[in-house]
matplotlib code that plots the C-alpha trace (Angstrom):
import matplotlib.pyplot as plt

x = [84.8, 82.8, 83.0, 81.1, 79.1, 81.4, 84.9, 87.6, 90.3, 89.9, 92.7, 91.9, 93.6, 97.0, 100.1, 103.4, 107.1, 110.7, 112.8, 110.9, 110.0, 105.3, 105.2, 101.5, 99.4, 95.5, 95.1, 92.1, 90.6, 88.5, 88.4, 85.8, 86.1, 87.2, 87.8, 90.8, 91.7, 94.5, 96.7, 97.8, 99.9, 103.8, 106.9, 107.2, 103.5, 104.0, 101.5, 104.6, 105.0, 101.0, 101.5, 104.5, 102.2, 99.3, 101.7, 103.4, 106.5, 106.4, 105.1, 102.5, 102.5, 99.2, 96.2, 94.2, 94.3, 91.7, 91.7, 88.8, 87.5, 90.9, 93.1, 96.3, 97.4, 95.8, 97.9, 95.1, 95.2, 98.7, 97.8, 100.7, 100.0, 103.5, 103.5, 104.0, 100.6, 98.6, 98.0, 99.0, 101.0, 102.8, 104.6, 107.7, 108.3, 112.1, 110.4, 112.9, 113.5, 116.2, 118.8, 120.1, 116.7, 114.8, 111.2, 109.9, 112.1, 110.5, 107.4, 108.1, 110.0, 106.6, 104.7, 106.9, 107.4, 108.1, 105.2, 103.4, 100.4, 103.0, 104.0, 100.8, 100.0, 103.4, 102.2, 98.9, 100.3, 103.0, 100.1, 98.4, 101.1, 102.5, 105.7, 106.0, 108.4, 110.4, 110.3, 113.9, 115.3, 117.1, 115.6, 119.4, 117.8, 114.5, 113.1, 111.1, 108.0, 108.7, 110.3, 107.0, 104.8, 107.6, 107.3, 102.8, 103.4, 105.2, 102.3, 99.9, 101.4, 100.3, 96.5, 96.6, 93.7, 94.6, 97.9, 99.5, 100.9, 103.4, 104.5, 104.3, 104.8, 107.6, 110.0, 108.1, 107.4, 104.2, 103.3, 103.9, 102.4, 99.6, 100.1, 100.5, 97.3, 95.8, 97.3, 96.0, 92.5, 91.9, 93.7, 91.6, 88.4, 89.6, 90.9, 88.2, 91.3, 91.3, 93.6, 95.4, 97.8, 100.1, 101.0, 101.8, 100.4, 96.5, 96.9, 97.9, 94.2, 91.9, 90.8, 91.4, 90.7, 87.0, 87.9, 91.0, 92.6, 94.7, 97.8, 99.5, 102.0, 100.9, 96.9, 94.4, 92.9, 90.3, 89.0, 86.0, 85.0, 87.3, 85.4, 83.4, 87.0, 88.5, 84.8, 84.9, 88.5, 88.3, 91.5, 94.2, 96.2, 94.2, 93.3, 96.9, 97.7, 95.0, 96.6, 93.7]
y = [-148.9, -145.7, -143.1, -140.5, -136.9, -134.9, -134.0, -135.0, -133.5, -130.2, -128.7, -125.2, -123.4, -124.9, -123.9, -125.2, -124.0, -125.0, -122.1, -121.5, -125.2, -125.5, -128.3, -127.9, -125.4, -124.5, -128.3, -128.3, -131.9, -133.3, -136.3, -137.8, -139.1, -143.3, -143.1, -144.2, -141.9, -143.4, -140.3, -141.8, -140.2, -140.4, -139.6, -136.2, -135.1, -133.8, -136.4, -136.7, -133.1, -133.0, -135.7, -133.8, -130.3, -132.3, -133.7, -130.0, -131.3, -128.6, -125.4, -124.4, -121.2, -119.9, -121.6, -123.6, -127.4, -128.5, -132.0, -132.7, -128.9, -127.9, -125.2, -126.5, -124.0, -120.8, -118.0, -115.6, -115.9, -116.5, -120.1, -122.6, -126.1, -127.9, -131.5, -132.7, -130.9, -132.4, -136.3, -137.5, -140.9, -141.2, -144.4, -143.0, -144.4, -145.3, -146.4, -143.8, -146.3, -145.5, -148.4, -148.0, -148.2, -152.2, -152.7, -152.2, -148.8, -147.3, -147.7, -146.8, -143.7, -142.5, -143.3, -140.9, -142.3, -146.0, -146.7, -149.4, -147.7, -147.3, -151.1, -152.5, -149.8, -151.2, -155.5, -154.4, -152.5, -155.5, -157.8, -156.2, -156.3, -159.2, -158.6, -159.0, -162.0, -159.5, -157.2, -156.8, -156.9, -154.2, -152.7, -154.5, -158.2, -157.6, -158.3, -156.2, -156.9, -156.7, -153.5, -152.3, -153.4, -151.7, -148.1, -148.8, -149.9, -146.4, -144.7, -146.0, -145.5, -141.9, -143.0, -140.8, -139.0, -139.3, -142.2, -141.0, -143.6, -142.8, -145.7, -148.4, -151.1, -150.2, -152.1, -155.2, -158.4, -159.5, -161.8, -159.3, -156.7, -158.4, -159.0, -155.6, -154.3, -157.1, -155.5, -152.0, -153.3, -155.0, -151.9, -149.7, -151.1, -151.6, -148.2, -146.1, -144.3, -141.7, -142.9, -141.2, -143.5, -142.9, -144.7, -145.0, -148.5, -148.3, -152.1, -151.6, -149.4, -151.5, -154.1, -150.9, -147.4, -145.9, -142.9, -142.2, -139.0, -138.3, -136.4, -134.4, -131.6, -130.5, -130.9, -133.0, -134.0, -136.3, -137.5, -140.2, -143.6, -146.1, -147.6, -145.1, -143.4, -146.3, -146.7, -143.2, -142.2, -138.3, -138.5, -140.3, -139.3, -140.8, -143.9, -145.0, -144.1, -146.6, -149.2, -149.5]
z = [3.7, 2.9, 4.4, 6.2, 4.5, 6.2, 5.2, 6.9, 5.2, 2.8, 0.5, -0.8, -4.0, -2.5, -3.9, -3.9, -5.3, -4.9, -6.2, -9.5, -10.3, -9.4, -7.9, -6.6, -8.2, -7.5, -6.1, -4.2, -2.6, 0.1, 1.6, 3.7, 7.3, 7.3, 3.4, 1.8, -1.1, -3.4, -5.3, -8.4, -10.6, -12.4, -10.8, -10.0, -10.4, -7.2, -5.4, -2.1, -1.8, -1.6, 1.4, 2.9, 2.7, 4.5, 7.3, 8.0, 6.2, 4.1, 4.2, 1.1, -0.6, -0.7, 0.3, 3.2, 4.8, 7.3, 8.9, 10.9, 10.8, 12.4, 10.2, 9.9, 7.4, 6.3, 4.1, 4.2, 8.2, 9.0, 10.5, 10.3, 12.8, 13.2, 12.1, 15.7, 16.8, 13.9, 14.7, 11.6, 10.7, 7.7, 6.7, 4.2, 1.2, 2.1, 5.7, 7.6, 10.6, 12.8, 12.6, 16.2, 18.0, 18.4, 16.7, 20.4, 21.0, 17.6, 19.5, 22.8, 21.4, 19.5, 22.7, 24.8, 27.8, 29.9, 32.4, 32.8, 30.6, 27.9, 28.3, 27.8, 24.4, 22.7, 23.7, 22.2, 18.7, 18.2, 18.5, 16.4, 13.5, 14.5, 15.6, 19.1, 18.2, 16.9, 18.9, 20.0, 16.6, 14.7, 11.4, 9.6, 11.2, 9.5, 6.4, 3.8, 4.9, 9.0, 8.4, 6.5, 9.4, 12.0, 10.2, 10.0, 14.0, 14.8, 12.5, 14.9, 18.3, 18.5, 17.3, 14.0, 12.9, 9.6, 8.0, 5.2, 3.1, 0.2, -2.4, 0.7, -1.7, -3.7, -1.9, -1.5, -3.6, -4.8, -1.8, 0.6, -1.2, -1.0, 2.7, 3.1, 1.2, 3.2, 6.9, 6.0, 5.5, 8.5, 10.5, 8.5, 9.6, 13.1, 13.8, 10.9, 10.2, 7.2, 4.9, 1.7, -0.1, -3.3, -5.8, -9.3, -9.9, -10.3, -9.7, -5.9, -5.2, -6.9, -4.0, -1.6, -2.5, -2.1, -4.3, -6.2, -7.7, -10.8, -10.8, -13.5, -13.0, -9.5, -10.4, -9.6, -13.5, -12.5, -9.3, -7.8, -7.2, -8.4, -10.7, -11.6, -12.9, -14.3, -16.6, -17.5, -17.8, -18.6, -21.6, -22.7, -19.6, -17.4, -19.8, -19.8, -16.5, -15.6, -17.5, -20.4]

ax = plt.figure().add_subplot(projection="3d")
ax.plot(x, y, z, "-o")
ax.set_aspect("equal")
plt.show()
């Protein structure tokens, strides 16, 4: 689904550090309002902390993040926007569901409240991700694939500007992988929802991503249309990374 001119999301010069260890460093990337942008890159490359910076999970270094023209982090101005103020959904790679609370209750909980407003909101997102026959069950009575579409459920209960997916298949097999690639494009074009997703299997973006980004040691090495980068990979990195 292409996306609009405008851009939705812009990273400036970001930096990132843990103790003395550059995680991030100089990354700067835009992303355009409905797009789906696919981060692809090797274990630590630094593609979740990028997510987790985005979010307000962490806290860069130097640098700026807008989402939708909003500053969510500035260094030179002193601006820091909490994760809870910025509308963002984010679907962990481990799925972080809390084993004690029902598929309904992860809902309800994002939702903040129990009237009858609230009731009607959590029938329409279990509809929509099929699981209302489920919806009293426990993330232990679920399997891999319900418990994907519980944790993309609680993403979308507070209407994200922007969902933030990191490694969503790794835990899945390859028919519900499939499934899954399948769910976020019909929620994509229902909801237009600007999309970032990371992997480190080029094979999971290629039916899905508009544009896609290489990774290397906390940079961004090459970055555009799909198949405009897998045609014209940039080097050797990026040629192998792509699985050619």
């Amino acid at each position: 689904m292409a996306g609009d001119k405008v851009s939705f999301i812009e990273i400036h010069k970001v930096d990132k550090s843990f103790g003395k260890k550059r995680v991030i460093s100089n990354l700067s990337l835009e992303v355009k309002k409905n797009e789906l942008l696919g981060i692809l890159g090797p274990s630590g490359c630094g593609k979740t902390t990028l997510l987790r910076l985005i979010a307000g999970f962490e806290v860069p270094d130097r640098g700026e993040i807008r989402i939708d023209g909003d500053c969510v982090y500035s260094s030179s101005n002193g601006i820091f926007v909490p994760p809870e103020k910025r509308n963002i959904g984010m679907v962990f790679q481990d799925l972080a569901l809390w084993p004690h609370m029902t598929v309904r209750e992860h809902i309800d909980f994002v939702l903040g409240s129990r009237n009858i407003k609230s009731k009607e909101k959590i029938e329409e997102i279990l509809e929509l991700v099929d699981l209302k026959s489920l919806s009293e069950s426990y993330p232990e009575q679920l399997s891999g694939g319900e418990k994907q579409r519980v944790a993309i459920a609680r993403a979308l209960a507070q209407e994200p500007r922007v969902l933030l997916l990191d490694e969503p298949l790794s835990n899945l097999d390859q028919i519900l992988r499939k499934d899954f690639k399948d769910e976020i494009t019909k929620l994509r074009k229902k909801f237009g929802i600007t999309t970032i997703y990371v992997t480190h299997n080029y094979l999971e973006l290629i039916d899905i991503a508009d544009k896609i980004a290489i990774m290397r040691k906390g940079r961004i090495i090459q970055s555009g249309r799909s198949k405009e980068v897998y045609q014209n990979p940039k080097n050797n990195f990026v040629r192998n990374i792509l699985g050619k």
